[in-house]
C-alpha positions in Angstrom: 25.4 -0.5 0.3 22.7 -2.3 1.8 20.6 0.4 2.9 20.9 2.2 -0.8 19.7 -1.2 -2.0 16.5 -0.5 -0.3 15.7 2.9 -0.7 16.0 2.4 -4.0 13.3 0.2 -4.6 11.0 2.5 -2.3 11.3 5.0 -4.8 9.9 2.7 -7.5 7.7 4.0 -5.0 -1.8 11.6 1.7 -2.6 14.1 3.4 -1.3 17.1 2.2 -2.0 16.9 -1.4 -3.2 19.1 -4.1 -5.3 18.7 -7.1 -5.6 15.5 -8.9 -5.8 14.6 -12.3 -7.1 11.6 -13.7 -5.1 9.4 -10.7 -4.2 5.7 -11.9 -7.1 3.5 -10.3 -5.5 0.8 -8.1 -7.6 -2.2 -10.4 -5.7 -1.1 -13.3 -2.0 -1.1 -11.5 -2.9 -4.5 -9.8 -2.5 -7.6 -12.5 -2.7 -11.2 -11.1 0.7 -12.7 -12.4 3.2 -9.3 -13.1 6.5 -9.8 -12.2 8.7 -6.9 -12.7 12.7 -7.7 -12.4 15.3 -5.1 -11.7 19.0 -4.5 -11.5 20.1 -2.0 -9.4 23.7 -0.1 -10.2 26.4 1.8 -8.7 28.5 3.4 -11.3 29.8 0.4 -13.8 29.2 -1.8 -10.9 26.1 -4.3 -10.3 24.8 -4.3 -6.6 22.1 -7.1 -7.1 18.8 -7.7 -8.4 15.2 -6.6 -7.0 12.1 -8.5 -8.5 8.1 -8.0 -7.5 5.5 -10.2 -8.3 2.2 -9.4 -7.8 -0.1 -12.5 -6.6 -4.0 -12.9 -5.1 -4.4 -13.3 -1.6 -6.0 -16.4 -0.7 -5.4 -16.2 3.2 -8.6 -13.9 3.1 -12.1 -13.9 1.5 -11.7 -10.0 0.3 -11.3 -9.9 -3.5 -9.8 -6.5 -2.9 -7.1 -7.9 -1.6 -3.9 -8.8 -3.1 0.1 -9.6 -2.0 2.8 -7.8 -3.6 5.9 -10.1 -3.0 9.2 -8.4 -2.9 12.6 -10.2 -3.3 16.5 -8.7 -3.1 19.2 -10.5 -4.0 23.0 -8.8 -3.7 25.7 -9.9 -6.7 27.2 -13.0 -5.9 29.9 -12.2 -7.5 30.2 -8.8 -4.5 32.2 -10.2 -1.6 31.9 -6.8 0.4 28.3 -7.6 0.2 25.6 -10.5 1.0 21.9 -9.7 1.2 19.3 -11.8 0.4 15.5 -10.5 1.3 12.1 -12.1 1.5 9.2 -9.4 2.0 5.5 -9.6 1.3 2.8 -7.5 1.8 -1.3 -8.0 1.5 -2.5 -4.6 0.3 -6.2 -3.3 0.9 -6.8 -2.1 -3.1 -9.5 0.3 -1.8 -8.0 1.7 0.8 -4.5 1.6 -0.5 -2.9 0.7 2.9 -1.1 -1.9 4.2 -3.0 -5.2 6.3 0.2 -7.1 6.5 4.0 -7.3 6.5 6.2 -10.5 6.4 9.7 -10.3 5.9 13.0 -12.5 6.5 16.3 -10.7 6.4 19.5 -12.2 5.9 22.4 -9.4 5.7 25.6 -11.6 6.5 25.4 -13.3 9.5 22.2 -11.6 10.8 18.9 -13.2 10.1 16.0 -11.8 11.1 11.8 -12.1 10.6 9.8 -9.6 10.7 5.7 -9.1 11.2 3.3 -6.1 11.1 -0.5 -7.4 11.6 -3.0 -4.8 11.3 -5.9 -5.2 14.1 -8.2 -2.8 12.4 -11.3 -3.3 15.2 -8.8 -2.4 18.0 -7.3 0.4 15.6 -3.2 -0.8 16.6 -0.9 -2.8 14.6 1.3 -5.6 16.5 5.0 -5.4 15.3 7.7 -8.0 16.3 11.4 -8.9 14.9 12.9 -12.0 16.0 16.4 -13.2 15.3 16.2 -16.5 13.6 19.8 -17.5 14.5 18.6 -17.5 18.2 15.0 -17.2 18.4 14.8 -14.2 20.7 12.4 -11.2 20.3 14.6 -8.1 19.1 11.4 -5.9 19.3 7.6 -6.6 20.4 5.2 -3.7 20.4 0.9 -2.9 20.3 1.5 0.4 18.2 -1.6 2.2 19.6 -3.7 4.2 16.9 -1.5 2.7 14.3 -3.9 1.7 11.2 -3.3 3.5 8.5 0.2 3.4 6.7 2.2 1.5 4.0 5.6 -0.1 4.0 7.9 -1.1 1.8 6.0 -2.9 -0.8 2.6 -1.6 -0.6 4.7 1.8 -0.9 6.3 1.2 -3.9 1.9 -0.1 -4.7 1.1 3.3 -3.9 3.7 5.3 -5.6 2.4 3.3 -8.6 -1.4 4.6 -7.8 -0.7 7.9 -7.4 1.5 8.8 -10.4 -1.0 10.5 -12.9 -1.8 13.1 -9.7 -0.3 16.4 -9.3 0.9 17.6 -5.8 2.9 16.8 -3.1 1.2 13.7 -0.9 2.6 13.0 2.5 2.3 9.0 3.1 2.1 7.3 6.4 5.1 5.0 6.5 5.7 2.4 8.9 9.6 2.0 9.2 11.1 0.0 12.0 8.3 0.0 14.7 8.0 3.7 14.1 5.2 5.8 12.1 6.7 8.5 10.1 6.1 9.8 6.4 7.2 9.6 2.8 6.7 12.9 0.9 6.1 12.2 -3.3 5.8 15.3 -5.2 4.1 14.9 -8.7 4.2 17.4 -11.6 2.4 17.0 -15.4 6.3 16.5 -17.3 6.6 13.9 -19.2 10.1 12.5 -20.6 10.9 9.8 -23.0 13.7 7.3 -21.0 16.3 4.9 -22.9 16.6 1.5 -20.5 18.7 -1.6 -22.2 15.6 -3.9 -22.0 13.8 -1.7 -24.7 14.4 -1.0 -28.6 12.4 2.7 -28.5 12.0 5.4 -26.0 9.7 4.6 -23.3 7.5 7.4 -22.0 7.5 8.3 -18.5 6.1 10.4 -15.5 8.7 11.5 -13.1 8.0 12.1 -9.3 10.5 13.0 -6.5 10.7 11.8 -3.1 11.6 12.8 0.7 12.0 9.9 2.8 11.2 11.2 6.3 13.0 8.5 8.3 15.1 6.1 9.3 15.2 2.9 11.5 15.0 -1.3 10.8 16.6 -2.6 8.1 16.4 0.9 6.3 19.0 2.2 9.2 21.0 5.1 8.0 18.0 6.2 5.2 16.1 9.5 4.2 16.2 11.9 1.9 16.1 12.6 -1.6 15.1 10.2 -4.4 13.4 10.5 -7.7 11.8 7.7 -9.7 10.4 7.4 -13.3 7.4 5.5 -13.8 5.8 4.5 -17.7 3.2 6.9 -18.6 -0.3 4.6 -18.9 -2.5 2.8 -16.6 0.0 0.2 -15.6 2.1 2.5 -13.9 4.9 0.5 -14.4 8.0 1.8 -12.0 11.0 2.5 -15.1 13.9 3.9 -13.3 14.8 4.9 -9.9 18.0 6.6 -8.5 19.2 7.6 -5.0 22.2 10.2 -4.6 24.6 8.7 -2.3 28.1 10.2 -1.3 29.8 9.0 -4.2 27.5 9.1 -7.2 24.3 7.7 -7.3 22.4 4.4 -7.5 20.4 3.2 -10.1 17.4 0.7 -10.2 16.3 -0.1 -13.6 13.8 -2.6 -14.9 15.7 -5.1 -17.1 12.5 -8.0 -17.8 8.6 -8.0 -17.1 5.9 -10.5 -17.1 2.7 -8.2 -17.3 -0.1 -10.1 -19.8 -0.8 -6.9 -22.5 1.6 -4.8 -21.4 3.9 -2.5 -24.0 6.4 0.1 -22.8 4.6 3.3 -23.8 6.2 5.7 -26.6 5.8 8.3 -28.9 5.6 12.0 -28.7 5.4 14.0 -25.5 2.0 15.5 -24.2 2.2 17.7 -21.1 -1.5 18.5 -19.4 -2.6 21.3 -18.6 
């Protein structure tokens, strides 16, 4: 169940792409203080809980900067399953990439920490995992020419960005040590989406996902997902689901924190 978890908070989730229409501008997604809360499903079941907060960086003097913090937590009340996950992320807002990853895994009895530092004048990114139980290096590597990608949170930043574009993107992804790619596909449909934590309708632009790897923490991933995400500047992830062999699993928001923000409703516009 673990790695289901995962993918399905990437899909709350360039080179290839097409047109783009009015895209989502990364000030308007990025608000000091948001934190978005999620419970993620199988079936009647409930796997655990996902929640984001969205915070300045002050390890750095760039405004532009800011650190998406990413927590996942299984159901206690699960005894087939015990996860609990630290990740956070400092995001370049301009550039929409990743400057660095911090995590600490727990998954049972493993523990493990892991770092990506960008060195953007030597155009490589260090990457190293250590097993906290012991304190030995799992992995170490300089990934050469390795400058440009996104990970888990600043993914699910950019799928966020991108969502008022049309076209299929492919996405640097960094997964494991390795660089490989996460394909969104974006079309003009909009749909109106019933979630428990709102009275009315909420709006939404869906986009589907290929996940092009597999590795790390996310062993065993790739393929298919689709995601729903609310239909106005915010760009707030809604819904996200995963197929897996039996069914399919579900990640829906259930609270928020966003100063401002109301679920979008009313009727259905499709652009042209």
């Amino acid at each position: 169940m673990k790695p289901s978890l995962f993918l399905a908070l990437i899909t709350l989730a360039l080179n290839n792409s097409s047109r783009c229409d009015e895209p989502v501008l990364a000030g308007n997604v990025a608000r000091e203080g948001e934190v978005l809360q999620y419970k993620v499903k199988w079936s009647f079941f409930r796997l655990g809980t996902v929640i984001l907060r969205t915070v300045r960086d002050t390890s750095c003097h760039a405004a532009e900067d800011i650190k998406v913090i990413m927590s996942v937590e299984s159901n206690p009340d699960l005894s087939f399953i015990w996860i609990r996950e630290f990740n956070e992320c400092v995001i370049d807002t301009r550039a929409l990439n990743s400057k660095l990853f911090h995590a600490r895994h727990r998954n049972g009895e493993q523990y493990t920490e892991i770092w990506h530092v960008v060195d953007f004048p030597r155009h490589c990114t260090y990457y190293r995992v250590t097993d906290r139980n012991s304190g030995a290096d799992l992995a170490a590597d300089t990934l050469l020419g390795v400058d440009s990608f996104v990970e888990g949170p600043s993914l699910f930043f950019l799928a966020r960005c991108l969502s008022h574009s049309f076209g299929t993107k492919n996405v640097p992804t960094l997964v494991g040590g390795k660089l490989s790619s996460t394909e969104l596909t974006y079309g003009s449909e909009r749909e109106l989406m019933d979630i428990g934590a709102v009275g009315t309708p909420v709006r939404v632009r869906k986009f589907l996902g290929v996940a092009h790897w597999q590795g790390g923490t996310e062993a065993g991933l790739g393929g298919e997902f689709t995601g729903w995400i609310s239909d106005d500047e915010a760009a707030v992830p809604i819904v996200s689901e995963v197929k897996v062999l039996i069914g399919s699993i579900r990640l829906e928001l259930e609270s928020w924190s966003r100063p401002g923000w109301v679920p979008p409703s009313g009727a259905l516009i499709t652009r042209n």
